[in-house]
N, C-alpha and C positions, 0 to 999 in steps of 0.2 A: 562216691555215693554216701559215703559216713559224712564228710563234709558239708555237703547237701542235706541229711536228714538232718545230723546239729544245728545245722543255721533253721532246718524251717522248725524243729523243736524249739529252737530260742525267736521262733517270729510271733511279735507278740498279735499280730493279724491272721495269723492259720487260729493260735488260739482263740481270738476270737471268735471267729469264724464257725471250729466246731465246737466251740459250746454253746452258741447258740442255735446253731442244727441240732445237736445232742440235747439241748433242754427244749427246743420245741419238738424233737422227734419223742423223747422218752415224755414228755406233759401227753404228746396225742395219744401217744399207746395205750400210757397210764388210763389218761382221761376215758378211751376206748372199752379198755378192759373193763375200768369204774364200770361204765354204763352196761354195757355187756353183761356181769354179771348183777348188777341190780336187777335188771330186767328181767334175768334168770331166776332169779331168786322171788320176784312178783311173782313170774308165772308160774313156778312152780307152785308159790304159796297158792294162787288164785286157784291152778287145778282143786288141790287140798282141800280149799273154800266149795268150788261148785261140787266136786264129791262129797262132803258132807252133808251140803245144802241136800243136794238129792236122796240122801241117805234120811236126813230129818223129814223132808217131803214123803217117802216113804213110807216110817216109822209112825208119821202122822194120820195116814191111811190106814196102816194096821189097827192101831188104838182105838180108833174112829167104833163110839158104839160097843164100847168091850168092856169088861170089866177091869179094875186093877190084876186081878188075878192072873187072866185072860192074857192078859196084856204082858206081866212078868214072863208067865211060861213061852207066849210066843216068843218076845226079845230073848230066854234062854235058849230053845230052839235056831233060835237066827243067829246066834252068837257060835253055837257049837256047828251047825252047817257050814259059817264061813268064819272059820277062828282067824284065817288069813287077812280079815280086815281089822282085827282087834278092836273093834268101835266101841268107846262105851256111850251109853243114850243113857239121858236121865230125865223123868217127865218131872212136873213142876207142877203146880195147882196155881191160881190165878193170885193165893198170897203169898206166892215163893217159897213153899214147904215143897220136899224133895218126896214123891210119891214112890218114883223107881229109880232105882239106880242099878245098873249092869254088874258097877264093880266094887260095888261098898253096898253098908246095909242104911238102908233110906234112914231109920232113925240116929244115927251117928251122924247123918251130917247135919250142918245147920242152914239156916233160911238161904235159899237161893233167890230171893226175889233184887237185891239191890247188887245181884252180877252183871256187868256189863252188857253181856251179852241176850241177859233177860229183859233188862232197860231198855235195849234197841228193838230188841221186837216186840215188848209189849208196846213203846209207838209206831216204828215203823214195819210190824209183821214180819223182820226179820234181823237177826242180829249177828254178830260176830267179834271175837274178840280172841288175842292168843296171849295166854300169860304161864307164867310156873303154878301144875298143881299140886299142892301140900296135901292132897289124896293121897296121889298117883306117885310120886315125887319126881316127877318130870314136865317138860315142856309140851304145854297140849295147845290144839284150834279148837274153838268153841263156835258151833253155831248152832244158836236157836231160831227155831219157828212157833208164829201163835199161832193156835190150833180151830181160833174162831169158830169149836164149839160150844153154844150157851149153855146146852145141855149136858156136856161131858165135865166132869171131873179134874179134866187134863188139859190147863189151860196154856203149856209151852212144850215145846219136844226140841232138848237138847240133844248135838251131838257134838262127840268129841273123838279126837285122832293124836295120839303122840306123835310129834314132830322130830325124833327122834331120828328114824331114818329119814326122814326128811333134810335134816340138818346131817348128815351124812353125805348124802348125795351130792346135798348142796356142796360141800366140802370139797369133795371129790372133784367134782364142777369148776368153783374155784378156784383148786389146785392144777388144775387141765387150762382153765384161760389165763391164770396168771403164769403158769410155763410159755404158754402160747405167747401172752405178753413181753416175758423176762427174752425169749428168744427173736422175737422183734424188733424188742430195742437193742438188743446186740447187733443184729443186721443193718439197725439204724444209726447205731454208732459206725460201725463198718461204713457205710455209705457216706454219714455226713466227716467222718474223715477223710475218704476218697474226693468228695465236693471241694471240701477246705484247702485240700491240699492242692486238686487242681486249680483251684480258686488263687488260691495265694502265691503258688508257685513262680507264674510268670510277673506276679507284682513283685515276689520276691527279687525276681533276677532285674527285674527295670530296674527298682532299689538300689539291688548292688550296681547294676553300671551308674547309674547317679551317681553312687558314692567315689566309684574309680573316674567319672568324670569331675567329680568336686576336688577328686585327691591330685587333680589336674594329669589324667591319664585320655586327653581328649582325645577323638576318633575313637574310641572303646564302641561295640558292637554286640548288641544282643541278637541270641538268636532261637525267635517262638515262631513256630507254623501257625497258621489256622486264619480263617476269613472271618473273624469275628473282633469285635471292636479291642480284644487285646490284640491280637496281630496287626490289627491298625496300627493300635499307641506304639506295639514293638518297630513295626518300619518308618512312622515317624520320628522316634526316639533315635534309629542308625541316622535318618535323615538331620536332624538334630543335631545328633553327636559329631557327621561329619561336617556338619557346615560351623561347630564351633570349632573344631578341628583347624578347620582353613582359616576361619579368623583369626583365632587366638596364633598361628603360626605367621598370619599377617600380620599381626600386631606386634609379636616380635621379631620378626625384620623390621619392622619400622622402629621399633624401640632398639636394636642394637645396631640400626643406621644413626637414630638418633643420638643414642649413645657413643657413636664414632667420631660423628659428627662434633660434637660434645666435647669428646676427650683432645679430638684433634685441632681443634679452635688456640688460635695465638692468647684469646683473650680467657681469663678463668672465667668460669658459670658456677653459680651455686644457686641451689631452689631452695626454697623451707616452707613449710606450712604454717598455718593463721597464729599457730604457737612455738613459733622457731625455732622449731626443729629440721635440721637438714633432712632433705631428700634425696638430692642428688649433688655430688663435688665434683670437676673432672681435675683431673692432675695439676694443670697449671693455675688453678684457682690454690689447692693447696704447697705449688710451689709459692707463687706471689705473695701467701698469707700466712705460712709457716705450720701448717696442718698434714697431717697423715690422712687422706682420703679415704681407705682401705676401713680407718676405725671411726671414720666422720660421721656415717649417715646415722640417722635416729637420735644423736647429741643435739641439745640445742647449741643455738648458733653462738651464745657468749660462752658458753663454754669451751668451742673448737676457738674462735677468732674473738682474742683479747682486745679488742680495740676499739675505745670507747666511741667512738668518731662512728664505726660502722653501727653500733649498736642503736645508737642517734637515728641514723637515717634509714633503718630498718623500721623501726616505731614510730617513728613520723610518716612511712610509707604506709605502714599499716592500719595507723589510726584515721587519716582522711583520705586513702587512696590514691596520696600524689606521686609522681615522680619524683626520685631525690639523686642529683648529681653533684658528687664534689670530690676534690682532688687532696689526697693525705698523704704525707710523707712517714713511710712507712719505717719505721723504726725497728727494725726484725735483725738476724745475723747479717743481713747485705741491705744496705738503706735502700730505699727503693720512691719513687715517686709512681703513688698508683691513681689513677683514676677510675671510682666505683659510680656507677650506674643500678639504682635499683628501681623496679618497676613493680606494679603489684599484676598478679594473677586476675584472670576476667572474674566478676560475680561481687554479690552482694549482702555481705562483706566480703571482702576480698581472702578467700582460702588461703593465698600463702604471697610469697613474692621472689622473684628471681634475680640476682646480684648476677652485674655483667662487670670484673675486675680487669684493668685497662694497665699495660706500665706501661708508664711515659718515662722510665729514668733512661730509657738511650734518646727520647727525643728533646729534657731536657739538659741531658748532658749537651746533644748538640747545639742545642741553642744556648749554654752557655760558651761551648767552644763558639759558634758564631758570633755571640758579644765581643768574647775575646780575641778572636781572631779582626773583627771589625778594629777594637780597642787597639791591638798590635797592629794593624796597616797603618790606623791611622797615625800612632806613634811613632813608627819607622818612618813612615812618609815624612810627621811634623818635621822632625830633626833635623834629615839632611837640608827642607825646608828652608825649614829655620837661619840653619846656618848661611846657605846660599841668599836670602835674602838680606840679611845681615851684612854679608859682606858687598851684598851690590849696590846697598844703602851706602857702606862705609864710603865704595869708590864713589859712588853716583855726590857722595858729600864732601868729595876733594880727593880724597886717595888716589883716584885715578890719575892724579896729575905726579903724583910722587913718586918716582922712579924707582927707590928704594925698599917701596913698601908694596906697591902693587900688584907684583908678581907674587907673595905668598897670599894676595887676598883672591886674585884669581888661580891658583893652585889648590886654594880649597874648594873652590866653586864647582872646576871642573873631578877633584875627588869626590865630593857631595854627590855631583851628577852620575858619577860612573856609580855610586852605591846605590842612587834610584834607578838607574838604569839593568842593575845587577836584581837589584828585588823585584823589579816590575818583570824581567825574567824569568826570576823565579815561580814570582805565583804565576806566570800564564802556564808555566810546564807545571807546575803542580796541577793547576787547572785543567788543562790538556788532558794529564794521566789520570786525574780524578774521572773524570769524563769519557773518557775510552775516546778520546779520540787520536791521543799520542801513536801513533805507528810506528811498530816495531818489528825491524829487520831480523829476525831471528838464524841463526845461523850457526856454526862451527867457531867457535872463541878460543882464541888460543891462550891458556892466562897467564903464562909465563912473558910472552910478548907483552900485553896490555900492562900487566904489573909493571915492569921494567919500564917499557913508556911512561907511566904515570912517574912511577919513580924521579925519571931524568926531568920531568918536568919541574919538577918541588924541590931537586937536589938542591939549588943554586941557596934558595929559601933557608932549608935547613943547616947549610954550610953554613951560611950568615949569622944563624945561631949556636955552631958550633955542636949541630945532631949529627949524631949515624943514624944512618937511614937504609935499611937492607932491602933484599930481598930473600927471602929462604925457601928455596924449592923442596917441592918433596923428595921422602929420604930416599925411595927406589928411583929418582929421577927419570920418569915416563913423562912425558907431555901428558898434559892434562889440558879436555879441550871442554866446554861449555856450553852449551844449546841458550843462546843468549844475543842480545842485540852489542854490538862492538862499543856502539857509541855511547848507549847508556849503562855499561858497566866500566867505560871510562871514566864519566860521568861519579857513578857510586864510588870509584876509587879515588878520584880525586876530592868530592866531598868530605870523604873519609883520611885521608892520609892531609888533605887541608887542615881541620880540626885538630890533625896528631902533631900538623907541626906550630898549629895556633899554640895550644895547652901545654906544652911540651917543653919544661926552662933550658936553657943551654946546659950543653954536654949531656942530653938527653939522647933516648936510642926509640927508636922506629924503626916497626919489622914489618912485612907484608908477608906471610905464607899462601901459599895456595896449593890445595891434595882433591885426591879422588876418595870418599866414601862410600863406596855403593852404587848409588844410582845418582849420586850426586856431585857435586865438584864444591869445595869447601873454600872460601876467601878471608882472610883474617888479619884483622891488622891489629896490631899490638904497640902500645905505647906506654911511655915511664913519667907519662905527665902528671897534673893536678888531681885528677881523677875525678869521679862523681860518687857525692852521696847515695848511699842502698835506697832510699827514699825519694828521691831524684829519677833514679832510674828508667822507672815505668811511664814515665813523662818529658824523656829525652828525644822520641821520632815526634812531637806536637810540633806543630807547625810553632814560632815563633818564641818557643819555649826556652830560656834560659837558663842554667843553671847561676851564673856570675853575669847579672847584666850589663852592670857596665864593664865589666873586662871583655867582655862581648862585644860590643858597639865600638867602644876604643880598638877592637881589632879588624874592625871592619866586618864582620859576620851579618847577617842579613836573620839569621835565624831556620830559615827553612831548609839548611843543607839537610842532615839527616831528616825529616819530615820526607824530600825529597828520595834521597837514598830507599826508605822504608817503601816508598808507594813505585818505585822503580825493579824495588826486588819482587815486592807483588806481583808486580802488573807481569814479570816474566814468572810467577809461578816458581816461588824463593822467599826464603823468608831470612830475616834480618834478627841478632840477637849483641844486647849489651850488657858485660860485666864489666864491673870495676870497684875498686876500693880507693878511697881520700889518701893522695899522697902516693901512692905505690902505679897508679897509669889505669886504662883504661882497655878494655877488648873486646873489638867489637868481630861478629864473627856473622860471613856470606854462606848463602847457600843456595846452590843454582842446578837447574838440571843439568847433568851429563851429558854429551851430546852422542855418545853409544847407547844412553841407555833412551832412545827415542826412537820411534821407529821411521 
């Protein structure tokens, strides 16, 4: 309730309100009163007036035919009969000399003829005037009458009344209506605050829900009775309130679908306004572009994204309203090739415009791996090529007839062949597994057996070089089984233990391990070869990729074995890792599901 009267104390519309009821209730009163006792004050004066009048008219009559004498004594007589009227009458002679006077002696006073009141009736037979008399030493009425006798002596008969209690009365009078007044405007203030306040009250409260719906407090609900056009505006206003209620709640679902939408897009988004300033970033716009999202919006846009290229094509957007597409290699902590889309916003000028950020650095990594993978077929292909044609030239050019020579020119023909025959192998199974269409056996692996096999396969190889070649079982000697295809993690081991005995100089040592970890089954081959550059590393499962190319080729390597090995441990759900150091061997290490731990 105190909160309520504060606020309608501080409205500056109640105030309104009643001060102008309160200035036009206290003007009427006022106004009221004014009239009221003027009126009063006529009539009384006017009684005063016709009492005199009648008094002179009297006075007139007695005189009538009398002598001065005659006429003293009677006025003395009539004075002392009704001492209660106090009148005094004074006759006049026709040149304004004072014949008789009631209450002074006629010779002390002087000429009465240029008194007002003897003025008006000597034209019009009857006079009246009220002024202060310096006789009497008070406020008197005067009223004369002509006596329109020709033959009399006594040509005016004034009379006169102190106004004394008159103006007493009046007083009195005036003190009685102006209470009467002062206690009306109080009841009218009372009222026109009771008005004001019902007045303003329910504008007060629409007000305030206004302001809790501005303060975005939507669905807020006023609540006024009555069948009067504020009860209208109050259930329009809940009608109002709820139907922005629903919108504004529709709007944002749509705005935090948008904004999901948004965040969740491959491609970054950024909006800005006519003066590029961000609106809105979603995450991978600030990944792509090396921005913090979170502190972006309201920055303009060269500020967040240093790069002059975008800046270009944002202002070119915004100046004629065209599309602007171009592709920048983005120079940030991870280079990046992005393709930016900007477009401007509908209207005229165009408010703002929206960048659509594109990376293409994995699609043109792939297509330079396709260049180069293209470049490497074709160079592997040329070689063996090469050489085979060469030498078919040589016999086709007599060789063939030389007994001595012919047999190493077709020895290489047929090596040539068997290395195109071995690559073109290769990529169709890489092909195959890239493809899902390679099928695989999955099963119980025994890797003790597989190793060993592989082993006896390569021993002959390695002897010729003068390798050891192990196998190291794990140290609790459990069998260790593999949820894996037989054939292609024969396949991986021999890739792998091929290479160990390629790189590998004589009196070198090759190890195969293989343990259970977990949920996993571990495969490891270990070698005391060449080893590979830390730099090298990350670019040893590429298809065609060499570290030593031509001690590569000279050894017959085709290039795709680990390429092959990598997309084999995938494809069973395994992943493949390589360490090494220059000079000290290489180690490469399997990882394959457990066949326990599968259900």
């Amino acid at each position: 309730m105190l909160v309520y009267a504060g606020n309608m104390l501080r409205s500056r519309l109640f105030w309104q309100w009643f001060i102008a009821l309160s200035l036009l209730t206290v003007l009427s009163v006022g106004l009221l009163g004014t009239i009221v006792m003027r009126q009063t004050e006529i009539n009384e004066l006017r009684l005063v007036e016709e009492h005199l009048r009648g008094k002179a008219i009297l006075v007139q009559e007695i005189v009538r035919e009398r002598s001065l004498g005659q006429v003293r004594d009677l006025l003395d007589r009539f004075n002392q009969v009704h001492p209660e009227l106090a009148t005094r009458i004074t006759l006049i002679d026709a040149a304004g000399r004072v014949l008789v006077e009631t209450s002074d002696d006629p010779a002390r006073l002087e000429n009465h003829g240029q008194r007002p009141e003897v003025v008006q009736a000597r034209q019009q037979g009857l006079g009246r005037a009220t002024r202060f008399s310096n006789t009497l030493g008070q406020e008197m009425m005067y009223v004369a009458v002509r006596t329109d006798d020709p033959s009399g002596a006594i040509a005016f008969v004034r009379v006169a009344l102190p106004l004394t209690n008159i103006q007493q009365e009046l007083l009195e009078m005036r003190r009685l209506i102006w209470s009467a007044v002062g206690l009306i405007a109080v009841l009218a203030l009372g009222l026109a605050f009771f008005l004001a306040r019902r007045l303003t009250h329910p504008l007060q409260i629409l007000t305030e829900g206004a302001e809790l719906i501005a303060a975005g407090n939507y669905g807020h609900r006023v609540y006024l009775d009555g069948r009067d056009e504020i009860g209208t505006l109050a259930r329009t206003f809940n009608h109002m309130s709820a139907r922005l209620a629903g919108q504004f709640q529709q709007l944002e679902e749509d705005r935090q679908q948008l904004r999901t939408v948004l965040s969740s897009m491959v491609e970054g988004v950024i909006a800005i306004d006519c003066e590029q300033r961000i609106l809105f970033a979603n995450d991978r716009a600030g990944e792509f572009l090396d921005f913090h999202t979170g502190t972006a919006v309201g920055r303009p846009l060269w500020e967040t994204v240093r790069q002059h290229s975008v800046q270009e094509m944002v202002s070119s957007c915004l100046a004629d309203a065209s599309c602007q597409c171009r592709e920048l290699n983005w120079q940030g902590p991870q280079g990046r090739t992005l393709a930016v889309h900007v477009a401007c916003l509908p209207g005229t000028p165009p408010p703002g415009a929206v960048l659509v950020v594109h990376d293409n650095t994995e699609l043109r990594r792939l297509e330079r791996l396709r260049q180069e993978f293209v470049a490497n077929v074709s160079h592997e292909l040329k070689t063996p090529l090469a050489v085979i044609t060469a030498c078919v030239e040589t016999l086709l050019g007599g060789a063939v007839d030389d007994a001595c020579h012919r047999g190493s020119f077709l020895h290489r023909i047929a090596e040539q062949a068997e290395r195109l025959h071995r690559l073109i192998l290769d990529l169709l199974q890489l092909a195959r597994i890239e493809s899902d269409t390679e099928v695989f056996s999955l099963e119980e692996v025994d890797l003790e057996r597989v190793v060993r096999a592989c082993l006896e396969r390569h021993r002959t190889r390695s002897q010729g070089k003068k390798q050891e070649l192990q196998a190291v079982p794990p140290a609790e000697g459990a069998p260790v089984w593999a949820w894996a295809d037989e054939e292609a993690v024969q396949q991986i081991l021999d890739n792998l233990v091929d290479n160990a005995v390629k790189y590998t100089p004589e009196q070198g040592r090759i190890q195969v391990r293989w343990s259970r970890q977990g949920n996993d089954t571990v495969v490891e081959v270990v070698d005391t070869g060449i080893g590979i550059p830390a730099h090298e590393l990350p670019r040893v499962f590429e298809r065609f990729y060499r570290v030593d190319k031509a001690r590569s080729r000279e050894l017959g390597g085709t290039g795709l074995g680990l390429s092959i090995v990598k997309h084999l441990v995938q494809a069973m759900r395994g992943s493949v890792q390589a360490a090494s150091n220059v000079g000290q061997g290489s180690h490469f290490t399997i990882r394959l599901p457990a066949a326990q731990a599968l259900p």
